[in-house]
GUZASE-685836 format. One record per residue (C-alpha): x, y, z; residue number from 1; chain. Coordinates in Angstrom, 2 decimals, always signed. Each point is the difference from the previous one (the first is absolute). Example, Ala and Ser with C-alpha at 12.3 -4.5 7.8 and 13.67 -1.06 7.14 Angstrom:
<nodes>
    east   north      up bavex zaba
  +12.30   -4.50   +7.80     1    A
   +1.37   +3.44   -0.66     2    A
</nodes>
This chain:
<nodes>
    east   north      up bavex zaba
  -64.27  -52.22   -9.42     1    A
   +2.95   -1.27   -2.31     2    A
   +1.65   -2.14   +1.56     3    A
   -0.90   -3.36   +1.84     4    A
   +1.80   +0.01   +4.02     5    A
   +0.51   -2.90   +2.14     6    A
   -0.99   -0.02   +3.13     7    A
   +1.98   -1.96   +2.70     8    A
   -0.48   -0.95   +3.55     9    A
   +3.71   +1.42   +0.38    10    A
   -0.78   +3.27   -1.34    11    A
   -3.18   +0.29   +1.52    12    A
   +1.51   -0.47   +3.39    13    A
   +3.17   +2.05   -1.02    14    A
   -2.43   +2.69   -0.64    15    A
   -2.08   -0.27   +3.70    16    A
   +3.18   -0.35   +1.76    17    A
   +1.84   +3.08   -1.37    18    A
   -3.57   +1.81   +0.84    19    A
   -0.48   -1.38   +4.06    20    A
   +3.96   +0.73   +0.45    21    A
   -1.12   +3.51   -0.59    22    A
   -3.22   +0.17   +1.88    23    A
   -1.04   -3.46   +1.93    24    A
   -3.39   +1.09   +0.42    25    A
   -0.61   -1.88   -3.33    26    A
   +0.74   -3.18   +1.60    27    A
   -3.50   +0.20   +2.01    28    A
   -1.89   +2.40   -2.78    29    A
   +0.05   -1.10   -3.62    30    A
   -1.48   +2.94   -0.56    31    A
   +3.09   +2.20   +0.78    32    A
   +1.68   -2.34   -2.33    33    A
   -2.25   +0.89   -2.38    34    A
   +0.43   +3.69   +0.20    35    A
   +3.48   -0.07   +0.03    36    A
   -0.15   -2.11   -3.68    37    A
   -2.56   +2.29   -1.12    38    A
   +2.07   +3.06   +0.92    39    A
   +3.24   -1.51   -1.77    40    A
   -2.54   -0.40   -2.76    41    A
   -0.86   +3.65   -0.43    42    A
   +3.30   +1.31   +1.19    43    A
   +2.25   -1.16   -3.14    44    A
   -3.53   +0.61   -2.54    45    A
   +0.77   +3.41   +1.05    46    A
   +3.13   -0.47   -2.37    47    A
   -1.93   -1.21   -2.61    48    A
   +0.55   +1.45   -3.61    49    A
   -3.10   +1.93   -1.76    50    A
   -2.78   +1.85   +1.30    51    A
   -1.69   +0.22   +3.66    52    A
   -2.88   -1.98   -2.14    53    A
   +2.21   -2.46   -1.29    54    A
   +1.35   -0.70   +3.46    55    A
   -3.63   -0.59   +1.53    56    A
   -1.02   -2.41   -2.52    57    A
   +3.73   -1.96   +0.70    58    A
   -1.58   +0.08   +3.66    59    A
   -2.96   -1.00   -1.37    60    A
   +0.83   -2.63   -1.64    61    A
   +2.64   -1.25   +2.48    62    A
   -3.29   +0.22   +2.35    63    A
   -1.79   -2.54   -1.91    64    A
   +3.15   -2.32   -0.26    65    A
   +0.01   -0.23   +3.69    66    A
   -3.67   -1.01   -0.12    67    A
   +0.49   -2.22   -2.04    68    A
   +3.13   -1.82   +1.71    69    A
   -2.18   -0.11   +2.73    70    A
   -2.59   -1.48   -1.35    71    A
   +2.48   -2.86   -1.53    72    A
   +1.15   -0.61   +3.42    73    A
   -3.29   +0.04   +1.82    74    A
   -0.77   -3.40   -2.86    75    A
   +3.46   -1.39   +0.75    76    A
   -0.55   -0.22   +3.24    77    A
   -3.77   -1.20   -0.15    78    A
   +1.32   -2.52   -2.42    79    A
   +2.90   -1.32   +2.57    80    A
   -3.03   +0.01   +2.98    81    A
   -2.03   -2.35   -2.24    82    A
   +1.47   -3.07   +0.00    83    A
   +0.25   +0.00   +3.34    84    A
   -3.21   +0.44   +0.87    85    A
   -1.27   -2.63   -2.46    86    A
   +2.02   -2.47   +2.08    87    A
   -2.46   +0.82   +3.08    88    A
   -2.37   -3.23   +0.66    89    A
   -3.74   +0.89   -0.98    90    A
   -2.21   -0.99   +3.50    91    A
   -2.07   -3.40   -1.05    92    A
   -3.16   +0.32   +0.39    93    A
   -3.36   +0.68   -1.58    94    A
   -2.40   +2.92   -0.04    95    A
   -4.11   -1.43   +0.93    96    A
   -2.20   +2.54   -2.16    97    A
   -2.82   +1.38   +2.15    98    A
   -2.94   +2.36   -1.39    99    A
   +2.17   +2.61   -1.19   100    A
   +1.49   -0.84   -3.01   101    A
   +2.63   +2.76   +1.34   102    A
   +0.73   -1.61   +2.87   103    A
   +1.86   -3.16   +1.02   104    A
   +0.73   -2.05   +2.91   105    A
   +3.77   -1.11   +0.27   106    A
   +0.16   -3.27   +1.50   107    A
   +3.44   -1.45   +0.44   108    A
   +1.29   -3.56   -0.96   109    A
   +0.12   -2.83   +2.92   110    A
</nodes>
């Protein structure tokens, strides 16, 4: 890809908004959403300058972009859910070993 985007919250919902006034199905199925953006995808490719081959490896390519903004995404999100899960008080207590070096017994704190 050339040239760097920004994605914003405004566009993004822009974007879903123009799609559910059209068909509010996507409001319960992201997946309808999905088809709808993936259809807009290949509809103006169709345009696209150069061969039928040249086309499929844009889609290709624009394929593997959306994987990978995905993927970004799925970390920023993970990354945001950390910190508030390391806030979460750890049980006190102790584990007894017993013959299983495997095994523990969790006994809690008085």
């Amino acid at each position: 890809m050339s040239k760097q985007i920004q994605l914003s919250s405004e566009l993004l919902n822009n974007i879903f908004e123009a799609i559910a006034k059209h068909d509010s199905e996507v409001q319960q199925d992201l997946m309808v959403g999905l088809q709808y953006l993936s259809a807009v995808i290949g509809y103006f490719a169709a345009e696209y300058p150069g061969t039928d081959k040249d086309r499929n490896d844009l889609l290709a390519q624009l394929a593997a972009f959306s994987v990978d903004v995905a993927d970004d995404r799925v970390r920023s999100m993970q990354q945001q859910q950390q910190p508030a899960t390391a806030n979460v008080e750890m049980a006190k207590g102790k584990s007894e070993p017993t013959d299983d070096p495997a095994v523990g017994i969790w006994k809690p704190s008085n």
